[in-house]
N, C-alpha and C positions, 0 to 999 in steps of 0.2 A: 650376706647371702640373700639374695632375692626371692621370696615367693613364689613362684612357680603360677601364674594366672589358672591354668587349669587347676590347680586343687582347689583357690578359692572359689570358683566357680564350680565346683563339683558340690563342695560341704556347701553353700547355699542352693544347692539343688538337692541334698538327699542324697546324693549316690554313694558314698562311701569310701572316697577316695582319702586316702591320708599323704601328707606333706612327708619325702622322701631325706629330706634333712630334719623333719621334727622328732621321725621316726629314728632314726640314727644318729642326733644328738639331743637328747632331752636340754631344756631352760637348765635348769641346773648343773650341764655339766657343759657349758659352754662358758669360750673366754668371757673377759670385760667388755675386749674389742671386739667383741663380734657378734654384728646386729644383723636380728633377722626382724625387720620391720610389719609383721604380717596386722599388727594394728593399725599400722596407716591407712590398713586395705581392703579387711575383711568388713564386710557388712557395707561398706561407702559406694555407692552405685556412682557417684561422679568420678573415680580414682579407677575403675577395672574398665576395659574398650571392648566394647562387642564385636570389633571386627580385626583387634590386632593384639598381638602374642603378646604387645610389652602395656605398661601401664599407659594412664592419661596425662597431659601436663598438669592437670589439677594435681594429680600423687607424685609427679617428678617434684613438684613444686613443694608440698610438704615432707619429701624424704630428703631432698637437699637440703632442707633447713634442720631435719634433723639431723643430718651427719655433720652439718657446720657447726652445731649445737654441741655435740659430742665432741667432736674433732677440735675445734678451735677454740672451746667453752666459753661463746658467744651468749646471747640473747635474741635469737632471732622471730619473736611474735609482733615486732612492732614491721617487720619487711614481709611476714605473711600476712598481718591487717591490710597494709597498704595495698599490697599482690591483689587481694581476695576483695578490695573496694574496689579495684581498680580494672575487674577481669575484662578481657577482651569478649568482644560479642561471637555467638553461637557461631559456628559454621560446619558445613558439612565435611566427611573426613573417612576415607578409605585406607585401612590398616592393612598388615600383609597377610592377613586372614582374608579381608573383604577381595581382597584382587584375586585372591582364588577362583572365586566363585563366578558361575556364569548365570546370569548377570550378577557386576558387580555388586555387592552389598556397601553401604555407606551405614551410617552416623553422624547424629549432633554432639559436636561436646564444647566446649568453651578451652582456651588458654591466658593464662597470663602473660602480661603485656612480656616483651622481651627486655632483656636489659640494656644499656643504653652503651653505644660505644664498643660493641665486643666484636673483635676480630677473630674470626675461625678457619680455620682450613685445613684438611686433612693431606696426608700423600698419596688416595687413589688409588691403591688398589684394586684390581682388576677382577671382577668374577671370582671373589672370596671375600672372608672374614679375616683370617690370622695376618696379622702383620699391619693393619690396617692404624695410623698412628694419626692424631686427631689433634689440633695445638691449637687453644684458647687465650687469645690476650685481651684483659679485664679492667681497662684503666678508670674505672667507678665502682671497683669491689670493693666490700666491705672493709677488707684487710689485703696487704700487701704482698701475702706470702705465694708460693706457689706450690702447686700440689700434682703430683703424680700418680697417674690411677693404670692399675694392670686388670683387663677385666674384659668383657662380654658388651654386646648391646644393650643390657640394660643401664648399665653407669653410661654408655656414650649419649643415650636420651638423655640423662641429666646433668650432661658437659654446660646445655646454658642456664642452668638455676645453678648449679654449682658457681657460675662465672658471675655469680652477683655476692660473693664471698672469699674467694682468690684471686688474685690477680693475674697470673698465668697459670693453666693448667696444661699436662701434656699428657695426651691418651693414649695407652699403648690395646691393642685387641690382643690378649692374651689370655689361657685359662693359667700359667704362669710366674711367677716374681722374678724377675728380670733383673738380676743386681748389674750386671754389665751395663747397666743402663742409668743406672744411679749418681755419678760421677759427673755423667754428663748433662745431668737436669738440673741436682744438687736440692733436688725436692726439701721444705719444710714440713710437707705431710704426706704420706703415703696411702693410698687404697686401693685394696686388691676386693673383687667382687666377683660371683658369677652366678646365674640364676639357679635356684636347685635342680633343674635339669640335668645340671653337668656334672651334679656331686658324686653317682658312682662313677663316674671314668674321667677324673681327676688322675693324672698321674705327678709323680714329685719333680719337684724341680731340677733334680740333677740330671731329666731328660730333657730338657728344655733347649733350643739352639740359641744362637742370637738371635733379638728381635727383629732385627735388620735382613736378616736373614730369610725368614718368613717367604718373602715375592719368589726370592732364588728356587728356595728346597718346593715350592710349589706349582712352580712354571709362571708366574703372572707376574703382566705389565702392571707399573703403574702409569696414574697421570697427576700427577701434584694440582693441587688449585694454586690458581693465579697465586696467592699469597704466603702459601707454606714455606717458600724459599726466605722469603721477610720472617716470618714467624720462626723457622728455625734458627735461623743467626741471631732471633736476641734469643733464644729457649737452649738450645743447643749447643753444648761446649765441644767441636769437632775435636780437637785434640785431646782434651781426658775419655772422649770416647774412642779411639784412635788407641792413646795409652793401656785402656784398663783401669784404671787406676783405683 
């Protein structure tokens, strides 16, 4: 579960706001698996963006090493040394908070260098969010495995720190769990994410359609990237997904 930028931004202002998943599920009565990262983020002025809803790559950068940390029970402080010697220089940077605004607002923030070798491409979805499927090939990951995430914008900003740890990932834009989809990925790890924004109107999965589905039930084209067709035929097993299975 993701943070919510506005409350840490509220509680280092004074104002009073409380965290809408802290408040409806205390530490203690939450699973193993389920991390809500609000220390990576609260008080660290390089990890929250003054002009956009989601975090910085500095904090994409330490939450993916904590989920790979948890998830694959790695060691990952000697690829956040290197990351954080190695950061890319300042530049300016307009969120989708700052393109609101007339005139635009920007920001300085710095990134870590990108990882080396990753191929990405989505299928394009047209003037929305749901359905929106995102496919990462990672031949310098850490580990070989590949990982399936059902989730929001916030996990699809960490699709390329994530990709310095998997070797294939495949993103589905869903609030979600997609088992129809399982079959045909054959996932070694699975994550489902979504910011606390969406925690009251979360509905169960037994209303869910197919993922594929998605562009149909909402009217929208896609346009695939040049490379999603390559990326799906080694990711995607057409026939167990065809099956069911």
């Amino acid at each position: 579960m993701f943070p919510d930028p506005i409350v840490l931004n509220a509680v280092t202002a004074g104002l009073g706001y409380r965290s809408i998943f802290e408040r409806s599920m205390p530490s203690d009565a939450r699973p193993n698996d389920l991390l809500y990262p609000i220390d990576h983020l609260f008080g660290r002025n390089d990890r929250l963006s003054m002009t956009d809803s989601h975090y910085t790559p500095v904090a994409n950068m330490h939450l993916a090493a904590d989920v790979a940390e948890r998830t694959l029970h790695i060691d990952a402080s000697k690829v956040l040394a290197d990351l954080t010697s190695s950061m890319g220089p300042e530049r300016e940077y307009v969120g989708d908070l700052g393109t609101q605004c007339t005139p635009k607002i920007s920001e300085i923030r710095r990134s870590p260098m990108v990882h080396p070798q990753i191929a990405s491409a989505a299928n394009g979805v047209q003037a929305g969010n749901m359905g929106i499927m995102h496919l990462i090939s990672s031949p310098k990951s850490v580990t070989p495995r590949t990982l399936m995430i059902f989730g929001d914008s916030f996990f699809r900003s960490l699709l390329t720190e994530l990709a310095r740890y998997w070797r294939k990932i495949v993103f589905c834009r869903t609030p979600f769990f997609h088992q129809e989809m399982m079959a045909a990925v054959k996932p070694d790890d699975v994550l489902c994410g979504l910011a606390e924004r969406y925690f009251a109107s979360t509905r169960p999965d037994t209303e869910r359609p197919h993922f594929l589905a998605y562009p149909l039930m909402h009217g929208r084209s896609t346009a695939p990237d040049a490379m999603f067709a390559t990326l799906w035929d080694e990711m995607i097993d057409a026939n167990a997904l065809a099956l069911n299975r």
